[in-house]
Every structure is written in C-alpha cells, then in structure tokens.
C-alpha positions in Angstrom: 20.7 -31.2 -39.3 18.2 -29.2 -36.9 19.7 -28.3 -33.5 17.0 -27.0 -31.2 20.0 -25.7 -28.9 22.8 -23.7 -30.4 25.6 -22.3 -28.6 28.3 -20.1 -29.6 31.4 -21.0 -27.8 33.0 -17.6 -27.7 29.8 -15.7 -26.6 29.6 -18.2 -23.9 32.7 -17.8 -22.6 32.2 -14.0 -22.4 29.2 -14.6 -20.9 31.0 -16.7 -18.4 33.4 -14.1 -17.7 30.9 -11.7 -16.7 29.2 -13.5 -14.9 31.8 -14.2 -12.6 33.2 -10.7 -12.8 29.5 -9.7 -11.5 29.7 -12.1 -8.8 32.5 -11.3 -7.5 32.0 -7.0 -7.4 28.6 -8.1 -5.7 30.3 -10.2 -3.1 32.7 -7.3 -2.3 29.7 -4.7 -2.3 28.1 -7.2 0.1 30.5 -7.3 2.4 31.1 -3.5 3.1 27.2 -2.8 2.3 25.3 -1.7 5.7 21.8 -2.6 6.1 19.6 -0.1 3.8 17.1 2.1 5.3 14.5 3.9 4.2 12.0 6.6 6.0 14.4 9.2 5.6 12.1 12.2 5.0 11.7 14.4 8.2 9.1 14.0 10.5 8.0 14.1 14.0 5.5 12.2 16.2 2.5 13.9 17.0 0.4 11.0 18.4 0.6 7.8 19.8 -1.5 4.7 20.8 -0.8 1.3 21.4 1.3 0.3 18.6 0.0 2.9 16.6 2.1 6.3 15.5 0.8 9.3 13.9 3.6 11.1 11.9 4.0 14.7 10.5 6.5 15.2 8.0 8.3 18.7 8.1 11.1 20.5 6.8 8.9 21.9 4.2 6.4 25.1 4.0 2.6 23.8 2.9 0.8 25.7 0.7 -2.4 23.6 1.1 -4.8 24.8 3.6 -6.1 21.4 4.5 -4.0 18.9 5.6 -3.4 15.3 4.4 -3.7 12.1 6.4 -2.6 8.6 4.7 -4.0 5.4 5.8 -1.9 2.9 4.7 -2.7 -1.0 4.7 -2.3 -3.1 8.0 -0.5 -5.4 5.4 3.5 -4.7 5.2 4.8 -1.5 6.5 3.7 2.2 5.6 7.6 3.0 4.5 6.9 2.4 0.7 5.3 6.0 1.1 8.5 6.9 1.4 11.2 4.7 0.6 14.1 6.4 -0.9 14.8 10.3 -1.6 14.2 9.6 -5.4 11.3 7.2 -4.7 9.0 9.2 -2.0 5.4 9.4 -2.6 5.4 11.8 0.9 8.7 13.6 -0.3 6.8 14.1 -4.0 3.4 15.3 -1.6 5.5 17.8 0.4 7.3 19.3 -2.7 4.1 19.7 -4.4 2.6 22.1 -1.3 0.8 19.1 0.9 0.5 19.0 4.5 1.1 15.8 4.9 0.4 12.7 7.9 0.7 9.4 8.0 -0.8 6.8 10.2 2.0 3.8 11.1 -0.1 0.7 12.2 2.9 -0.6 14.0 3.4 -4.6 14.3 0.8 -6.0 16.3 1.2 -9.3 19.1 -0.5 -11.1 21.0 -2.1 -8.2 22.7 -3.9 -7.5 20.0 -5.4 -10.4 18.5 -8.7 -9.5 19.1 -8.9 -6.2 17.7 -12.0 -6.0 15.4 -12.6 -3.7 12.0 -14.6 -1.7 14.6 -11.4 -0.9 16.6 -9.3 0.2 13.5 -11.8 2.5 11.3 -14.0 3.8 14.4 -11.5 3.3 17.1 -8.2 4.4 16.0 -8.5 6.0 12.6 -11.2 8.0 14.0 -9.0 9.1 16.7 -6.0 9.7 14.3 -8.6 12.2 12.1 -9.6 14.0 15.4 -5.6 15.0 15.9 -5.0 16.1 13.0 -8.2 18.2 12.8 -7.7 19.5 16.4 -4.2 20.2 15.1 -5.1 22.5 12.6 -8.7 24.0 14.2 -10.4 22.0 11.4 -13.7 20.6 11.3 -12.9 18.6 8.0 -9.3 16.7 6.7 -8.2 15.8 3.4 -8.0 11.0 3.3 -5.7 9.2 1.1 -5.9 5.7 1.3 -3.8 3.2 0.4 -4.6 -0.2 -0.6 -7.1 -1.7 2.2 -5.9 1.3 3.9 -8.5 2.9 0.9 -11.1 0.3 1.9 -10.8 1.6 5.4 -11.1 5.2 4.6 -14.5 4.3 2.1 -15.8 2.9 5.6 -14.5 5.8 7.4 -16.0 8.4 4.8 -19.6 6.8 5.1 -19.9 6.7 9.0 -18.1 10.0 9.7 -18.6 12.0 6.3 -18.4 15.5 8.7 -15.0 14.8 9.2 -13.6 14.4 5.4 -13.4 17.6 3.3 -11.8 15.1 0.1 -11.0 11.6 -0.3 -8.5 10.1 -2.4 -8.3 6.0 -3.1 -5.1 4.2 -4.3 -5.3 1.1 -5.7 -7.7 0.1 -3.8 -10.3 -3.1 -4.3 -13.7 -2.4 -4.1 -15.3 -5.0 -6.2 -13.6 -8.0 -4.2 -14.9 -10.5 -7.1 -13.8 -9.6 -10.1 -12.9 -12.8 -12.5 -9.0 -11.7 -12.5 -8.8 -11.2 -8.6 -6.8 -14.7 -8.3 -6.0 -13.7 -4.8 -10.1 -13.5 -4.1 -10.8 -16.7 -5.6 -8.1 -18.1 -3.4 -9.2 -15.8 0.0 -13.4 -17.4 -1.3 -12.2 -20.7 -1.0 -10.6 -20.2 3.0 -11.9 -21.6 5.9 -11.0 -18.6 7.7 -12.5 -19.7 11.3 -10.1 -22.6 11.2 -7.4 -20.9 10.0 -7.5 -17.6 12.6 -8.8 -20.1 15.3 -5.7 -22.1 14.6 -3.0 -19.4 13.9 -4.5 -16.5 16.4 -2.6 -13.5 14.4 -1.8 -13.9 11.0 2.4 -14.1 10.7 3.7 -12.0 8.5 6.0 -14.9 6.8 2.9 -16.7 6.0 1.5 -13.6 4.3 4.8 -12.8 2.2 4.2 -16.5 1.1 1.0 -15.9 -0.4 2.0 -12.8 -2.3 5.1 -14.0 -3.4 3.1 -17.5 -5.0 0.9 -15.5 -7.2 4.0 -15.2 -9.6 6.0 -17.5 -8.5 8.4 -17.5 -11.2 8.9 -13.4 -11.3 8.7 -13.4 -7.9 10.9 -16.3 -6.1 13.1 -16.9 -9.7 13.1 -14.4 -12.2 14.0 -11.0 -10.1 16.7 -13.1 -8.3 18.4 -13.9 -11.7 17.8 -10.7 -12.8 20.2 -9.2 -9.9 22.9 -10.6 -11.1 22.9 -7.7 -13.7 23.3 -5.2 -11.2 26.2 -6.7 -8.7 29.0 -5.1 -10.0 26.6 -1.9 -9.3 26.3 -0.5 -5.2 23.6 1.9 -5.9 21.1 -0.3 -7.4 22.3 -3.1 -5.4 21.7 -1.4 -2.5 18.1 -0.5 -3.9 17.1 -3.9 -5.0 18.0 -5.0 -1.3 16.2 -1.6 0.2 13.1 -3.1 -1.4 13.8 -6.8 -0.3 13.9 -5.2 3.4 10.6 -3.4 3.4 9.0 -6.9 1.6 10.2 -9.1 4.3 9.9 -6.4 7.1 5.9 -7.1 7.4 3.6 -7.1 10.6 1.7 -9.9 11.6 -2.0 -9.5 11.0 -4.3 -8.9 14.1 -6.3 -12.4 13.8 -9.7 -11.0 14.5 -9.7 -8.3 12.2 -8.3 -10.4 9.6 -11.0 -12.6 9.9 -13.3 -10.0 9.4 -11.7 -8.4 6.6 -11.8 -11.8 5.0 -15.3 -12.8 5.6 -16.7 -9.6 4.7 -15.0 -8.6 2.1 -13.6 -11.3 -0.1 -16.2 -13.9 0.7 -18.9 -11.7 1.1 -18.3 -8.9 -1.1 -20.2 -6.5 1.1 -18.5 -3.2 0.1 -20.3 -3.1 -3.1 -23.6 -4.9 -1.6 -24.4 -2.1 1.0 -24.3 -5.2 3.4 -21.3 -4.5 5.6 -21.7 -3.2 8.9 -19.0 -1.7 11.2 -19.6 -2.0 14.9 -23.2 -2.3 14.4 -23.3 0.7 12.1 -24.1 -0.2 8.3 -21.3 1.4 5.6 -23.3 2.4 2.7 -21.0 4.2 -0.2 -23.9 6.0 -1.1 -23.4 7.8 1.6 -19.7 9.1 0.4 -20.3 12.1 -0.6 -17.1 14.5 -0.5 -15.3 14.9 -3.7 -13.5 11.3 -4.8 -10.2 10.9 -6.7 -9.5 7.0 -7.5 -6.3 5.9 -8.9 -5.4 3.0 -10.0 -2.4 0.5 -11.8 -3.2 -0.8 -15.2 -0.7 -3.3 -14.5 -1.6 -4.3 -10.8 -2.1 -8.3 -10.1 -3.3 -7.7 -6.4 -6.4 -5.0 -7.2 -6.9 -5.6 -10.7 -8.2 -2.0 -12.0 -11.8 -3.6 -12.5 -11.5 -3.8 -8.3 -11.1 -0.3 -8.1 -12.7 0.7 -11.0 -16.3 -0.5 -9.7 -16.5 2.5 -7.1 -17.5 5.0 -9.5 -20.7 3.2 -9.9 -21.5 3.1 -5.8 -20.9 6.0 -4.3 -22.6 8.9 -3.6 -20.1 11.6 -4.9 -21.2 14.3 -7.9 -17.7 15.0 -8.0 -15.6 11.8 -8.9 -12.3 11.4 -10.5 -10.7 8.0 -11.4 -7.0 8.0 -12.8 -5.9 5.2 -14.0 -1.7 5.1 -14.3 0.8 2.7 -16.2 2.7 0.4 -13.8 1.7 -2.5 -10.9 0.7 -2.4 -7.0 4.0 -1.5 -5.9 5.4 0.5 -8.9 2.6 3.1 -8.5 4.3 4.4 -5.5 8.4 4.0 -6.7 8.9 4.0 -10.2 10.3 7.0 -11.8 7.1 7.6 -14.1 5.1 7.3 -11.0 6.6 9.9 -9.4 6.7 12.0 -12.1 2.6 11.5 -12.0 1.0 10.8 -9.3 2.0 13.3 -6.3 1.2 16.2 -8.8 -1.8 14.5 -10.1 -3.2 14.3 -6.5 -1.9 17.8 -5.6 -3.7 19.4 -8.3 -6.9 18.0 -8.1 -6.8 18.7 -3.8 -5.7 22.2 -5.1 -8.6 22.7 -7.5 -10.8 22.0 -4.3 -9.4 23.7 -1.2 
C-alpha cells in the first residue's frame, strides 16, 4: 500500500528532542541577551543639518588621495554599511586604504513632509559633497551610491559633474520597468496622490510590509523556522536578531519626495527617458561623464540586475565598469563572499584612477 506520508518513529522522536533542547538554550540566551548593536566602526561627526549627519570614520591611515562619500537610500537605515565587525562594507573600505564618509539621512517627521527630490540631491547632498571637498581642499570627491541612494548620486553626477572625480553605483535601479521588477509593477499600479495625500509621510511599518510581502513565505515563515537551528547558538542568535533590528529600525519616508520618487521614477521611468527634471534642472545621464563602476546582485529581487544593468547604455562615461557579484540586495553588503569581494573590488578600480 502507497503512503504519501511516512514517518519514522525514532527519528521523530529525536527530532522532537532537539527541538525542544533548541528551544529551551534559545530561551535562556534570550533572557540574558542585550539588545544588539551595530555601528561599531569609529567615527566622528563632521556635519550636521536637520536630521541629517555627515560621518567620518577614523582609526585608520588612508592611502587614497580622494576621499569617499556614501549616499545611502532614504529607505531603512545607512547601518548595513557597517553592521557587524565581520560584516562592514566601511570597515572592509578603510582596511583597503579609503577615506571614507557617510551621509545618515536620519528619521524624518512631520517637519519634513514636504521635502522635495530637489531638497535631497541639490539641497543637502550638495551640501554634504561641499564638506567633504572643503575638508580636504578638493575641487572633486569620489560617490558611492547605494540603492536609490545610487539613483540620487546619477542625478547628482549630471547637474554637478565638477564636483565628482569617480562614481560608483550599488545595486542600484535604473531601468525602473524591467518585466521582473514585481515591486515596479506594484509602485505602476499606485495612486500615489491619494495615498501621500492620505498618509502625509510614508511610515516606516507600512514600508517593511511591502518588502517583507514580496516573499512572503521566505520572509514572514521560512527564516523564522529556520532560527530555530541556531537557538542553542548566542553568536548567530545574536546576529540573526542584529539584522531583525536594523529591518524593523526604518525611517518614515518624507511624503513629498516619496511621491516624487514614485511618480517619476517607477511610473514614469524618466531616468532612462532623459525626462526627469530636478528643481527645474533636466538630469540627462548623458551628461555623466566621470569614470562609472556599477555593481550589482545576481540574485537581487528588489533591483533585478537588468535595473542596474541598463545604465551602461545611457550614460555618457568612456570609462565604465559594471560588476556583477553572486548574492541578493542585502547579502551584497554582509555575506562573507561579499566581503571578501566587493570592498577590494571597489578599492582597486578607485586606486587605478586617483
């Protein structure tokens, strides 16, 4: 007689057993656990605005002669640049020889809800590039941007091209409408007036919800299974719930910028279409011009690589890299193979063009 299900009562038991083993060294691990932190690499503040915070990270000699700022996303905090000693994209940087800076968008409120695209890329960002260039008696700084934090800097490149000496992209869309962007089909199909008009700024919950629901199962079921496996251990434990901290530790969105972002972007596609305009200024990628390096994840379900892979075709560059690396949107900056890669991947290419 088939039996679709078949169970082998002394394997279950043992399976039972640890279970409950598990369970209980996790409960004990939870109880004398503080909360993890992350940020740990040393800095200082160098400049700040509003919510805003420039950082410089120090205990470490450069080599580089040009200094690098990172523009993060407004989405989620900037602390997956540096999350955990082993699993620092900025601690990687600095090792390699970088000078290294990082904008921290802070967590905007109601003050802000009416802060445009035009206040972040001309306004602030611009300002951000100005201090670190009049920090260093430099005409020209070295961009890496991250995620939208890359769309940003492509905008920032084409209006103020005198100010970037080399410009490095992380997974970051550029094509908005590629067939496998599920979460552009979703953001094409939102009435985005009602919803900022409604909501003002975008909460932060709402956000997480949207990422989480584009796996739902892997996201909200399987990885909470899955830490079972690792209760009766404290250090990945207490990694598994570092990363849980900086998921659910997001800003809201500033609602007028979001709106922008969406219309223009997503719905609009106007990157690629030489159609967007930043405070009255139109960003054309042609005019990007300084050296290019774009990496991407060959595994990454929020900018599939055909996002990212499209601005090789629009700008204006006669010195563009693209790099495409094994791994997903967030594994790119932590995973051990990632580290191993990318920091001296983007340290030897600034290298062979200080």
């Amino acid at each position: 007689m088939y039996t679709p299900l078949r169970i082998d009562p002394t394997r279950a038991l043992a399976d039972i057993n640890t279970f409950q083993r598990k369970l209980a060294a996790g409960m004990a691990h939870l109880r004398n656990m503080r909360e993890p932190d992350y940020a740990n690499t040393p800095r200082e503040l160098v400049y700040s605005e509003d919510k805003l915070k420039v950082w410089h990270f120090t205990g470490t000699s450069p080599t580089a002669k040009t200094p690098l700022l990172i523009v993060y996303a407004l989405v989620n905090t900037v602390w997956m640049t540096d999350l955990q000693a082993d699993r620092s994209m900025v601690r990687n940087l600095l090792e390699q020889g970088e000078d290294v800076y990082l904008i921290d968008w802070g967590y905007p409120d109601g003050a802000d809800r009416w802060l445009t695209l035009d206040d972040y890329i001309n306004g602030y960002l611009d300002r951000c590039v100005d201090v670190v260039r009049q920090r260093h008696d430099l005409d020209v700084i070295n961009l890496l941007g991250i995620c939208q934090g890359g769309a940003f800097s492509l905008c920032y490149a084409a209006l103020h091209g005198d100010k970037v000496k080399n410009l490095i992209t992380m997974v970051t869309p550029v094509d908005f409408q590629t067939p496998d962007n599920m979460l552009s089909h979703w953001c094409r199909n939102l009435d985005v007036d009602l919803f900022v008009d409604t909501m003002g700024n975008i909460p932060a919950a709402l956000m997480n919800y949207v990422y989480l629901t584009l796996k739902p199962v892997r996201l909200n079921q399987q990885k909470y299974i899955g830490m079972v496996d690792i209760l009766d251990d404290p250090v990945e434990l207490e990694n598994f719930l570092r990363m849980e901290r900086w998921i659910f530790d997001s800003p809201d969105q500033a609602g007028e910028a979001f709106r922008q972002f969406i219309k223009d972007f997503y719905q609009g596609n106007k990157l690629i279409k030489g159609t967007l305009e930043i405070g009255g200024q139109r960003v054309d990628l042609a005019n990007v011009t300084q050296p290019v390096l774009n990496i991407f994840a060959e595994q990454d379900h929020l900018v599939p690589p055909d996002a990212s892979r499209a601005l090789g075709e629009h700008v204006g560059s006669s010195d563009y890299t693209q790099l495409a690396f094994k791994g997903g949107h967030i594994g790119i900056y932590v995973s051990g193979r990632a580290q191993r890669e990318v920091p001296p991947a983007i340290h030897q290419w600034l290298r062979a063009r200080q």
